[in-house]
C-alpha positions as CSV (number, residue, x, y, z in Angstrom):
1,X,-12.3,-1.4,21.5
2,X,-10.0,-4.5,21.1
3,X,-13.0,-7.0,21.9
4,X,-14.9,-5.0,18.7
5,X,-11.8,-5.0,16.6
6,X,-11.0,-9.0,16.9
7,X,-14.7,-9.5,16.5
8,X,-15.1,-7.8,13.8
9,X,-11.9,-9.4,12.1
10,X,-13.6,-12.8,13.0
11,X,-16.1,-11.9,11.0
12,X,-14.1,-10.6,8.0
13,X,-11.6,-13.4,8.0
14,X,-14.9,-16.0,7.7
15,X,-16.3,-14.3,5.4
16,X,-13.4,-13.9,2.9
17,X,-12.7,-18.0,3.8
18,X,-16.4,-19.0,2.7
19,X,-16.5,-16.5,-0.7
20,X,-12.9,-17.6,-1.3
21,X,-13.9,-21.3,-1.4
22,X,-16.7,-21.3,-3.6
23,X,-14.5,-20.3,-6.6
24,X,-11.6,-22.7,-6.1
25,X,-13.1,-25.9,-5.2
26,X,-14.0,-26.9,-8.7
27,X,-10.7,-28.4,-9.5
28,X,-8.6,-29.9,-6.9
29,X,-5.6,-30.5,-9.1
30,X,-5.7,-27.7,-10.9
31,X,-5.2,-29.5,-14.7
32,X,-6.4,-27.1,-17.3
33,X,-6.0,-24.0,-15.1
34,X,-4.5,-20.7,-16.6
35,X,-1.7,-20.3,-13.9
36,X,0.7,-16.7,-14.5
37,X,3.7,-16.8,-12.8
38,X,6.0,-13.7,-12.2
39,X,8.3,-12.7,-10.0
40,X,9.3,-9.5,-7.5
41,X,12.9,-8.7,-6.3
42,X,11.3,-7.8,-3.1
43,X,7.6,-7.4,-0.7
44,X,5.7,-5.3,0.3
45,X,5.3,-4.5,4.6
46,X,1.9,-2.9,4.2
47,X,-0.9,-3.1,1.8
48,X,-1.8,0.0,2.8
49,X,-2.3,2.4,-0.7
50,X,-3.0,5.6,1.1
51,X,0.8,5.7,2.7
52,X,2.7,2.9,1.0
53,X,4.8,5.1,-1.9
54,X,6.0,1.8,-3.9
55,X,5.2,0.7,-7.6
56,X,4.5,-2.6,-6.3
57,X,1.3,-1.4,-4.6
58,X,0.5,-0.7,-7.9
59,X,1.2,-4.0,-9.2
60,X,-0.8,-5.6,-6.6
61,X,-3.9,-3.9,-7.0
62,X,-4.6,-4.1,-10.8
63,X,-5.2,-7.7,-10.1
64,X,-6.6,-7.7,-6.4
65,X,-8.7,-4.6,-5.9
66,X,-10.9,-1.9,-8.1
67,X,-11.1,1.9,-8.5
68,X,-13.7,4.1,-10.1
69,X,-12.5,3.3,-13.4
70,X,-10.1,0.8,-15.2
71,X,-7.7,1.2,-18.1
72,X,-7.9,-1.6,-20.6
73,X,-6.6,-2.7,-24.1
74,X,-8.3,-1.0,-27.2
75,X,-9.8,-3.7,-29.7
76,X,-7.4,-2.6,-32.3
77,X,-4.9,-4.0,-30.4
78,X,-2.5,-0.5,-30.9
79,X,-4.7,1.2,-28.0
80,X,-5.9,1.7,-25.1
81,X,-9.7,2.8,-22.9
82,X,-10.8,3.8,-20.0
83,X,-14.4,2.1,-18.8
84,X,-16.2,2.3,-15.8
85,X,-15.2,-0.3,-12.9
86,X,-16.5,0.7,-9.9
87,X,-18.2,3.6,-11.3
88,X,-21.8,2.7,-13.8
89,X,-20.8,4.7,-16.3
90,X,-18.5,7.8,-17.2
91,X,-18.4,11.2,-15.3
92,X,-21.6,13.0,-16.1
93,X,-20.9,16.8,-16.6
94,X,-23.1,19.2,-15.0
95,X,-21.2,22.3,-15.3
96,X,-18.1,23.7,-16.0
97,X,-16.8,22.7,-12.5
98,X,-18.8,19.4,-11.0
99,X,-19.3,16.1,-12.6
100,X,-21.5,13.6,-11.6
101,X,-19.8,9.9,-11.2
102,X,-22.7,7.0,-10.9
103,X,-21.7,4.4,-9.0
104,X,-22.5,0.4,-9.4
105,X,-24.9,-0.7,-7.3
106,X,-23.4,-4.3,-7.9
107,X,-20.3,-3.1,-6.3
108,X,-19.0,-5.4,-3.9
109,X,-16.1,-6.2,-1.1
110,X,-14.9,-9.7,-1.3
111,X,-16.6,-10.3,1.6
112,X,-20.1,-9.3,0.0
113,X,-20.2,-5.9,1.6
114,X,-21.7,-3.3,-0.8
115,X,-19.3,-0.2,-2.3
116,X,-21.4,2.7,-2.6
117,X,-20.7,6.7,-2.8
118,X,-20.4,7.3,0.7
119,X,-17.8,4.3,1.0
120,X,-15.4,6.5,-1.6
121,X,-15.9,9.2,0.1
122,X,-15.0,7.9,3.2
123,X,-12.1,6.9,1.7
124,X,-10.8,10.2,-0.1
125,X,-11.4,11.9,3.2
126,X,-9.5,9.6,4.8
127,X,-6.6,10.2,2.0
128,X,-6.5,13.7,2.4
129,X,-6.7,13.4,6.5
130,X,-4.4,16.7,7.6
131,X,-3.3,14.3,10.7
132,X,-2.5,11.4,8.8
133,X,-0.3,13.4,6.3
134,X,-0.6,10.1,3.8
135,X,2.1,10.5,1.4
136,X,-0.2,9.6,-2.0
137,X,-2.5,12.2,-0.7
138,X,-1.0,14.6,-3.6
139,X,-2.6,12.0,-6.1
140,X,-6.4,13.3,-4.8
141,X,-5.8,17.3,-4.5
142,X,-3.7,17.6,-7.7
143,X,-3.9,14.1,-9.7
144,X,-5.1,14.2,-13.3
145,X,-7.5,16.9,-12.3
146,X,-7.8,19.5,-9.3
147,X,-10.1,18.9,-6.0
148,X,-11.8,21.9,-5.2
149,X,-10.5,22.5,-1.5
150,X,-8.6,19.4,-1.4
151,X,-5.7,20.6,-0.8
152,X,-6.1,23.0,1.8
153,X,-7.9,20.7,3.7
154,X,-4.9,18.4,3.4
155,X,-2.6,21.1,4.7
156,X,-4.5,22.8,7.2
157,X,-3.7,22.8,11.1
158,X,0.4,23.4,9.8
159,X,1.8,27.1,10.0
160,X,0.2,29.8,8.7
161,X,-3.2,27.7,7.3
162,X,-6.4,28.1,8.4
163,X,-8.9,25.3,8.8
164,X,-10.7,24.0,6.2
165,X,-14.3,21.8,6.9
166,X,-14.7,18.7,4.8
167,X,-18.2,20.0,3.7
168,X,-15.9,22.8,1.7
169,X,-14.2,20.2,-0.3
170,X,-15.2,19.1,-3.6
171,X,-15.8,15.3,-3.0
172,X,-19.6,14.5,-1.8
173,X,-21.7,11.2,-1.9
174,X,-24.9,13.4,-3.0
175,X,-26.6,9.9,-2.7
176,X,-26.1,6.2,-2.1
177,X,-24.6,5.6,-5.9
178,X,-24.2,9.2,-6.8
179,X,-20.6,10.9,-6.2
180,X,-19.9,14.5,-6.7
181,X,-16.5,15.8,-7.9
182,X,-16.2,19.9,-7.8
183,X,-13.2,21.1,-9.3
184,X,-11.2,24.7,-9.6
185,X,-10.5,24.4,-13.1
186,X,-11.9,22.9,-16.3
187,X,-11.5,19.5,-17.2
188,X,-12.4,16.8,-19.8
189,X,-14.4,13.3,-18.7
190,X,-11.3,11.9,-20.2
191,X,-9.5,14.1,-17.4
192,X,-11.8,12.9,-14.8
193,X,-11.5,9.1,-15.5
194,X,-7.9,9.5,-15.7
195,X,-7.6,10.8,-12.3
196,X,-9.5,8.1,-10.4
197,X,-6.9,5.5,-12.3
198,X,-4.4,5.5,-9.4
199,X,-4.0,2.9,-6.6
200,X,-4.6,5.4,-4.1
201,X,-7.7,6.7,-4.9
202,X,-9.2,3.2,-4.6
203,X,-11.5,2.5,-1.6
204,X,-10.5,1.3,1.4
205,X,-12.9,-0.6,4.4
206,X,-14.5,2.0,6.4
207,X,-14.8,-0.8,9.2
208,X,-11.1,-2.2,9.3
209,X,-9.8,1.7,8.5
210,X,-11.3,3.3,11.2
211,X,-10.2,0.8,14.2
212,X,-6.6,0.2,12.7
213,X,-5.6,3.9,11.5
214,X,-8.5,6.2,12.8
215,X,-8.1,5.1,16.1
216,X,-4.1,5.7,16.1
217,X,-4.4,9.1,15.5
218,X,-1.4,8.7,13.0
219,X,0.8,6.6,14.7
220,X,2.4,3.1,13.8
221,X,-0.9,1.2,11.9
222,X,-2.1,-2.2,11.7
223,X,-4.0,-1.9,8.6
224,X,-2.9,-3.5,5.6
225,X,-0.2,-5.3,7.3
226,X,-1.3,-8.6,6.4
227,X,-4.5,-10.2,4.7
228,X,-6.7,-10.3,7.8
229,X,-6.4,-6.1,8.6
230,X,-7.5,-5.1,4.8
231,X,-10.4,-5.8,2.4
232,X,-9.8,-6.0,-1.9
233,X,-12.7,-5.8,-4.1
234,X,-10.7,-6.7,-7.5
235,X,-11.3,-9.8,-10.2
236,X,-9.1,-11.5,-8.4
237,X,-8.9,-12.7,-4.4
238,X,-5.4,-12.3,-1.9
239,X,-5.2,-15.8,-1.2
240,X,-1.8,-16.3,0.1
241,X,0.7,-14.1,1.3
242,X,3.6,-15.7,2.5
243,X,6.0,-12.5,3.5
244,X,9.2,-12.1,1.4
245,X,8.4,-15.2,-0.6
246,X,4.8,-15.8,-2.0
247,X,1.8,-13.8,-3.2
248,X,-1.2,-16.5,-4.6
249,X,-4.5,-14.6,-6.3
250,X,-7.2,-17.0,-7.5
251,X,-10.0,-15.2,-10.0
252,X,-13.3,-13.8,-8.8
253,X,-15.7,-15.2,-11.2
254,X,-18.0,-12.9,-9.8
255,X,-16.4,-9.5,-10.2
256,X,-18.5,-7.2,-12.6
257,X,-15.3,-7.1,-15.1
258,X,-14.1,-10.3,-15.2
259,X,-14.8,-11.0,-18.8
260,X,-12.0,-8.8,-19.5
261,X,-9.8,-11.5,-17.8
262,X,-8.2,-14.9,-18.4
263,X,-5.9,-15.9,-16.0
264,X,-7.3,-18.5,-12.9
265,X,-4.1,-17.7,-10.7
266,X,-1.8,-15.9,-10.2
267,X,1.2,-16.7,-8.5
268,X,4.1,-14.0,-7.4
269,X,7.8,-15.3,-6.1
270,X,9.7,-12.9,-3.7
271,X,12.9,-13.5,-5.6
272,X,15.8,-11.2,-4.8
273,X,18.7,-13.4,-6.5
274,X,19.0,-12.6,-10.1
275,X,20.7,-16.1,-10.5
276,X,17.6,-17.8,-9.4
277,X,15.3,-15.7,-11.1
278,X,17.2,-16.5,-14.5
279,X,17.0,-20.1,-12.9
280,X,12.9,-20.0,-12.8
281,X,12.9,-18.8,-16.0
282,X,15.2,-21.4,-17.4
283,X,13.2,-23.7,-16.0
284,X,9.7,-22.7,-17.5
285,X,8.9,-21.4,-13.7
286,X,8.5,-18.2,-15.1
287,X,6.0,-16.2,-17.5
288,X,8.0,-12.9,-17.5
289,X,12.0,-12.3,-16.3
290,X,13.1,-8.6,-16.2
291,X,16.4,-8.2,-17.5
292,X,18.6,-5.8,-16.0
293,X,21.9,-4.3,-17.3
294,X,23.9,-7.6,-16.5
295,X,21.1,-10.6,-18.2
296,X,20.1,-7.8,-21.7
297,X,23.5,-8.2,-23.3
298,X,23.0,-12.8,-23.1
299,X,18.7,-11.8,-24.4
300,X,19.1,-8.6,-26.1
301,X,18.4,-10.3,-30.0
302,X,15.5,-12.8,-28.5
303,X,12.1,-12.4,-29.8
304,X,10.8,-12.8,-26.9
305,X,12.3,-9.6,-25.6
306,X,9.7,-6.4,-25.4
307,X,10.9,-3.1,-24.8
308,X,9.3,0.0,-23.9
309,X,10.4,3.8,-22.7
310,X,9.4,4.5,-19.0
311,X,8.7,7.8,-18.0
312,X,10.9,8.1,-15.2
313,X,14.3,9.2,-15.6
314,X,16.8,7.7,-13.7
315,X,18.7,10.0,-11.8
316,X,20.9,10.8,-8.6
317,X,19.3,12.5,-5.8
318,X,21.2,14.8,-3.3
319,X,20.0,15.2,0.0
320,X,21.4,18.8,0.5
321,X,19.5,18.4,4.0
322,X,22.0,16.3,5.3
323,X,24.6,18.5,7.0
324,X,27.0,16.5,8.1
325,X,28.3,16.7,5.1
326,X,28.5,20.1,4.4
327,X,29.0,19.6,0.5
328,X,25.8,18.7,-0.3
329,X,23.8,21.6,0.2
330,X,26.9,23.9,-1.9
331,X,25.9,24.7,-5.3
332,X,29.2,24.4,-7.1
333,X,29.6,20.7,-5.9
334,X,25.8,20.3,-7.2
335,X,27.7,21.8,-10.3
336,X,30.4,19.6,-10.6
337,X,28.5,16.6,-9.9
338,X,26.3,17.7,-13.0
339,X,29.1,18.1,-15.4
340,X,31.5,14.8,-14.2
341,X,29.2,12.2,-15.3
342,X,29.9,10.3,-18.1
343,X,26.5,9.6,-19.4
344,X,27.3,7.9,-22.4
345,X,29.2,5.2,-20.5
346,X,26.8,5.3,-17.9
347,X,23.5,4.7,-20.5
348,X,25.9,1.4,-21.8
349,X,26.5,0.1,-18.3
350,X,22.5,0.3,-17.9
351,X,21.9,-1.8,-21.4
352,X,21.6,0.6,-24.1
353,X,19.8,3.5,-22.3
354,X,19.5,6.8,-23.9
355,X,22.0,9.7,-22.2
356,X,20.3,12.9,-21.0
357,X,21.1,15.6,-18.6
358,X,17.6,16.9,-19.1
359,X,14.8,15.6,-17.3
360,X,11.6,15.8,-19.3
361,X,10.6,12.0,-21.1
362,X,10.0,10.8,-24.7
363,X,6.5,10.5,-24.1
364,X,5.7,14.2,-22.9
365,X,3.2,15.5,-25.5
366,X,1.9,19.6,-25.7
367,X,-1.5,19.0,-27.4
368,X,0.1,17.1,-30.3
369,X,3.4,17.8,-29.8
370,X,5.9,16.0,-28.8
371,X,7.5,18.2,-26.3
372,X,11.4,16.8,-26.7
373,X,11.2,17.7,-30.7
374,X,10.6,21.2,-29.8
375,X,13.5,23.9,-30.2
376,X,12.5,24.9,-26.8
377,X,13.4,21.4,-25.5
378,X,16.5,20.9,-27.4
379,X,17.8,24.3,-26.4
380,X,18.3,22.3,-22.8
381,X,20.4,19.7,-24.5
382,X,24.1,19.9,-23.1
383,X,26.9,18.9,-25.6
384,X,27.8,15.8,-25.3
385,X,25.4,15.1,-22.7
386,X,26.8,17.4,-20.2
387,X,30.1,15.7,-19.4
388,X,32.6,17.9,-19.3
389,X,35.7,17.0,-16.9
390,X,37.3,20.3,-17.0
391,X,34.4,22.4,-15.9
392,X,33.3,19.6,-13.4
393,X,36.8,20.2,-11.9
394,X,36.8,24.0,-11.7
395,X,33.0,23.7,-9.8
396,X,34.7,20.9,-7.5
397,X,37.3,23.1,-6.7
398,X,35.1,26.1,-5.8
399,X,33.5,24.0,-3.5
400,X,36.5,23.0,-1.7
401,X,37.1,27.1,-1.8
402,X,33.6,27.5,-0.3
403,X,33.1,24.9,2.0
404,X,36.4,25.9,3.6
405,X,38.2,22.0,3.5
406,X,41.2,20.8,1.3
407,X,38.7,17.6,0.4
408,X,35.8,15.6,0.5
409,X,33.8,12.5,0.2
410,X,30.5,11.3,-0.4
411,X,28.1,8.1,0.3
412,X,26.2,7.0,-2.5
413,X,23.4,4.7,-1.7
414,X,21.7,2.3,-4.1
415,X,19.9,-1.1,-4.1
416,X,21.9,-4.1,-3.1
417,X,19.8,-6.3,-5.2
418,X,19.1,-3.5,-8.1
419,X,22.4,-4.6,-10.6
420,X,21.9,-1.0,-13.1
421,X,22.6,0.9,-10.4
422,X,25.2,-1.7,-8.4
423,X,27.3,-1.5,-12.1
424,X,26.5,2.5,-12.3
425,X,27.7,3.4,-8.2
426,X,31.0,0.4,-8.9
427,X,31.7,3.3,-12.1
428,X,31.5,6.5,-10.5
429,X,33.5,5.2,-7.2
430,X,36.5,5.1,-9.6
431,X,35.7,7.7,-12.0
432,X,34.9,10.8,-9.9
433,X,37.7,10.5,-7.9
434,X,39.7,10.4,-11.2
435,X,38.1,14.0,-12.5
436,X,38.7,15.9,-9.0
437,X,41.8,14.1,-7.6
438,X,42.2,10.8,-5.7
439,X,44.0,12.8,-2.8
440,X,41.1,14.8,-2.6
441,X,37.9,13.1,-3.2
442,X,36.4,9.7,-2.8
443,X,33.1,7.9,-3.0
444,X,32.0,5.2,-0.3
445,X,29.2,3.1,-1.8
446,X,26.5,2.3,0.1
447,X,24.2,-0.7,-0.7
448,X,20.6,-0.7,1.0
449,X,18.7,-3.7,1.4
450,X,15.2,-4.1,0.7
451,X,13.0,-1.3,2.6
452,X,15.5,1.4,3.0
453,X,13.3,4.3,1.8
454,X,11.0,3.2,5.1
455,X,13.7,4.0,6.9
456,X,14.6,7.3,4.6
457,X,11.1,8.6,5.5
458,X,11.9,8.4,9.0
459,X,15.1,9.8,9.3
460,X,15.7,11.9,5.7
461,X,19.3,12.6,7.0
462,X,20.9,9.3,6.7
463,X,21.6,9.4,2.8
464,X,23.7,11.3,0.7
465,X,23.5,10.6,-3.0
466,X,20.8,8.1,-4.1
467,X,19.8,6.5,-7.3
468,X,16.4,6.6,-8.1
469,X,13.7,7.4,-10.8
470,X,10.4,9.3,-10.1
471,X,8.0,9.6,-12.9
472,X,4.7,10.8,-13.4
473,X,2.3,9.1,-15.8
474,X,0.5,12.4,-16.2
475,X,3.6,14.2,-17.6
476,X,2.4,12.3,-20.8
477,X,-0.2,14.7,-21.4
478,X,1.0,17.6,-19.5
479,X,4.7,17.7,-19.7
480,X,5.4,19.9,-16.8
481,X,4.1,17.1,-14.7
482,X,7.4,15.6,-15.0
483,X,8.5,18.2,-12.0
484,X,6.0,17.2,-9.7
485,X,8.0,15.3,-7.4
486,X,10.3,18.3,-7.5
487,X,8.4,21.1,-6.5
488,X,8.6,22.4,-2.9
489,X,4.7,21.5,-2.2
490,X,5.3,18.1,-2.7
491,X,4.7,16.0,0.4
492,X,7.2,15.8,2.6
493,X,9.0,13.8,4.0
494,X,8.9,11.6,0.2
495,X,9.9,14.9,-1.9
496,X,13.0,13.4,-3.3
497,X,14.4,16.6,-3.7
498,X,15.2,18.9,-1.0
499,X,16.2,21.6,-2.6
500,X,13.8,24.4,-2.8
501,X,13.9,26.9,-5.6
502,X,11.1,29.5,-5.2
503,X,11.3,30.7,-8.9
504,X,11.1,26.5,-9.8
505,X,7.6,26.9,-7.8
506,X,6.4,29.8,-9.7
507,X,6.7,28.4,-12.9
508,X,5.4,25.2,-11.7
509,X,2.3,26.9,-10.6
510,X,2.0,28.6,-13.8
511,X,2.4,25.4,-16.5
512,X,-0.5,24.2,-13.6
513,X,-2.9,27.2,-14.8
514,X,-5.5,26.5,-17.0
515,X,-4.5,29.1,-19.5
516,X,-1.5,27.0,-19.7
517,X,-3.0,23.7,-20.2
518,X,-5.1,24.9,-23.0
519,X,-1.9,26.6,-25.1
520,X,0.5,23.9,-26.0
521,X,2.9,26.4,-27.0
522,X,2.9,28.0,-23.6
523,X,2.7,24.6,-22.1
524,X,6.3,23.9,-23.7
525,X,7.8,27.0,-23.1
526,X,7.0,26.7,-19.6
527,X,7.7,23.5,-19.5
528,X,11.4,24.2,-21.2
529,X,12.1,26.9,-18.3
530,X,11.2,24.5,-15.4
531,X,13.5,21.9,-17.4
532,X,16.4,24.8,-17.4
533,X,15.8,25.8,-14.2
534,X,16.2,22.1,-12.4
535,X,19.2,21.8,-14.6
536,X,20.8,25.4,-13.7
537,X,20.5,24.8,-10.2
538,X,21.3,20.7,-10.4
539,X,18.0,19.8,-8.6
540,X,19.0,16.3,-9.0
541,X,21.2,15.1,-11.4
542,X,20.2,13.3,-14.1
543,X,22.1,10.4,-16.0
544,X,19.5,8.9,-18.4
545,X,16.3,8.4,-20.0
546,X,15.4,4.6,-19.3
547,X,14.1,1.7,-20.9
548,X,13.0,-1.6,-19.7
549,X,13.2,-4.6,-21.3
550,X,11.1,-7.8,-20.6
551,X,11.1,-11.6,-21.7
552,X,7.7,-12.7,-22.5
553,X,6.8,-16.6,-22.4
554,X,5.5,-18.2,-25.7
555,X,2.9,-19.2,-23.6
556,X,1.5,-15.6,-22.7
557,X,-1.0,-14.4,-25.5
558,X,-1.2,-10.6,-25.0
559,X,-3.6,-7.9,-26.0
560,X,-1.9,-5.8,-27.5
561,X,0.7,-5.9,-30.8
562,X,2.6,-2.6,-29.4
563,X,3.4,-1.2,-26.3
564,X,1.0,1.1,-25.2
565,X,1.3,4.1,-23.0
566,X,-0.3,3.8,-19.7
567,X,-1.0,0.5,-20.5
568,X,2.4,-1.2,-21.5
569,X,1.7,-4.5,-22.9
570,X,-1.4,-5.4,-20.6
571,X,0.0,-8.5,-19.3
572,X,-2.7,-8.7,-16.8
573,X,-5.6,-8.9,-19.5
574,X,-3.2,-11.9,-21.6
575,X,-4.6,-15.1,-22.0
576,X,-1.9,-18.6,-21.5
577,X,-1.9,-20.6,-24.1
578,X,-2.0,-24.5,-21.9
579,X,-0.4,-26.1,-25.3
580,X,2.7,-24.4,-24.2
């Protein structure tokens, strides 16, 4: 099998050498080329979509690889589409259930290889695979839209589920460019296209899958972990990958969408150091420069800064799983944890963030409402944003009561290069010990380099408290998709919290109905209950809604005049103006 495998990476590799050189011979010194340069606090390990759970997956692919379909910028310049990338056209209806999705017969690997339906089939199989457990398989059996079967065949083979045969599930390549999508509910094709928008439902190489991961049965992988064991088929080609430092992409002239882009390159710097981030930037190194809660208050007034509300909110998760410490998993110190933090000092120290104990975003809309203007919605707003010192104590010393000890401690872990929470974890290590004693309580911080949640997934005991902020893109059409991370059926090991309510789950399940997508008012009150119910039983504890807040080069000509949601400000569709 080896002798195959390096033969057939041979043949890759030259392949991907001789289409990459045709497209950046033309100009040896590059003058006149449209070069965007950004930056990342940190790498990636593996390349890998179907199991690797970071953003910056994400932020690979838009530019390297393609899905079905692709969201771009409107041409009013206020909105976004969705248009077909992979896919010929939009999902063709043919009843209430089953849409028929076209595929391009122009489809291509970068190494020439045709795409065709029984290549994304291959590849959602391989995502829902009951013995690889893939942690973005969720995003397939319950994304914008419900697979028919998908998720019991995803969960079969563990306790107390039958099997399930592939044939049963609702994802067939009925011909060469012809896929079939069965679903249990009804949808929209705006439901449809908006499902196959996510980095892991983009295809992967039969070929290179099935010797690296197939063959391992589940165990440690090869694919994806660097440019020679994985295959893109994006406008633009992995060039360079130089780990923890350098990501080069040069533009595939010959990609079906590549009018929609502008840049030639596109060069990414691993840059943990804010100092030399800021440094790059000061130095015109840099098209964009994220600015955290320590560089916003010297850019905050610059007209260069763009803002725009995320849908994530940032909050504390505690692993009540870990029993060494035996206050975790006690429902009064969840309580009192809920009620001691001060999130009007906390939103400052994050740059101007907006305090809530609730958990639902901004962006959430029922229909056509917005679900945080709703009475049901306010009804879960805490006065003055839940701190309250004197309860907190009382619940803090219930659990003392409980627990059986005269005090207690805890380890909160956050980002050593991530300076919010660095400034938020420096607060609290002074201020809880403040509300429930200094004799009795204190807080041992915890900083975790680059790649800790690798090591979370493999041993989900070794944290405590963590910062973090989960968000689902499709709570901002269905708001109760803001719990999805929560609920008990979320894939483990990645469900961030541990905590398992089975009422949470009923309701869940109910918002998930499609009586309750089709009645916004049921949606919200449904969606107000869950919100109650994570806050009742302090299912994580939230400290604000966030924010993030981006300077822009004069040199970057975006697409948009607004931020858009789901699109943000399209950086990868600007233009550079060379002038500049």
């Amino acid at each position: 099998m080896k002798k195959k495998l390096w033969l057939l990476l041979a043949v890759i590799v030259a392949a991907m050498v001789f289409t990459t050189a045709c497209v950046t011979d033309e100009d040896e010194d590059q003058q006149g080329e449209k070069v965007y340069r950004a930056s990342w606090t940190g790498d990636l390990t593996s390349l890998n979509a179907h199991a690797n759970v970071s953003t910056l997956v994400s932020d690979l692919y838009v530019f390297v690889h393609s899905g079905l379909f692709q969201r771009v910028p409107g041409a009013d310049r206020m909105s976004s589409m969705i248009v077909p990338d992979i896919a010929a056209a939009p999902p063709i209806q043919i009843d209430e259930w089953t849409w028929h999705i076209p595929i391009r017969e122009e489809a291509r690997w970068h190494n020439g290889t045709p795409i065709d339906a029984h290549t994304l089939e291959f590849s959602y199989r391989m995502l829902l695979c009951p013995v690889l457990r893939n942690p973005m398989s969720n995003f397939m059996f319950a994304g914008a839209i419900d697979i028919a079967n998908g998720r019991d065949f995803f969960v079969q083979g563990q306790e107390g589920n039958d099997p399930v045969d592939w044939a049963d599930v609702g994802i067939t390549a009925i011909e060469d460019h012809l896929l079939e999508i069965r679903t249990i509910q009804r949808w929209t094709q705006e439901d449809v296209m908006r499902h196959f928008l996510d980095r892991s439902t983009f295809p992967v190489y039969p070929e290179l899958y099935e010797y690296l991961i197939c063959d391992c049965c589940g165990e440690e992988s090869m694919y994806g972990t660097s440019l020679d064991t994985i295959m893109f088929a994006g406008p633009f080609f992995f060039d360079t990958w130089v780990q923890d430092a350098l990501h080069i992409y040069t533009r595939n002239h010959d990609h079906w969408m590549t009018e929609w882009f502008h840049f030639d390159r596109v060069e990414i710097r691993i840059v943990p150091d804010r100092n030399a981030r800021v440094q790059l930037w000061e130095q015109g190194e840099l098209d964009l420069l994220g600015l955290d809660a320590v560089l916003l208050p010297i850019w905050r007034f610059d007209p260069r800064v763009r803002s725009a509300p995320t849908v994530s909110p940032i909050h504390i998760d505690i692993n009540c799983r870990n029993y060494e410490n035996p206050l975790l998993s006690n429902r009064y110190f969840r309580r009192a944890l809920l009620f001691a933090m001060d999130r009007v000092t906390i939103a400052d120290l994050a740059g101007g963030q907006r305090p809530a104990p609730y958990y639902v975003n901004y962006d959430a809309m029922a229909g056509t409402i917005q679900f945080r203007s709703t009475p049901e919605a306010r009804a879960n707003e805490l006065p003055n944003y839940g701190f309250n010192p004197e309860l907190a104590l009382e619940y803090f010393e219930k659990a003392l009561a409980d627990v059986g000890v005269e005090s207690g401690w805890v380890r909160m872990s956050f980002g050593e290069t991530h300076a919010t929470y660095t400034l938020i974890a420096q607060f609290l290590e002074q201020e809880l010990p403040a509300i429930f004693g200094a004799d009795r309580f204190e807080v041992r911080l915890d900083p975790t380099p680059p790649g800790w949640a690798r090591d979370y997934v493999n041993n989900p005991t070794q944290y405590e408290l963590h910062f973090v902020s989960w968000g689902s893109t499709a709570s901002r059409v269905m708001p109760f998709r803001a719990f999805e991370f929560v609920v008990s059926t979320y894939p483990e090991p990645m469900r961030p919290a541990p905590i398992i309510i089975p009422e949470f789950d009923e309701v869940y399940y109910r918002a998930a109905t499609e009586e309750a997508r089709l009645n916004p008012q049921l949606m919200i009150e449904l969606t107000a209950e869950l919100e109650r119910l994570h806050m009742y039983h302090v299912m994580q504890v939230v400290l604000y809604q966030g924010r993030s807040h981006t300077l822009h080069s004069n040199r970057l000509i975006l697409p948009v005049d607004q931020h858009v949601p789901a699109l943000g400000w399209g950086v990868r569709f600007a233009d550079i103006d060379l002038s500049r």
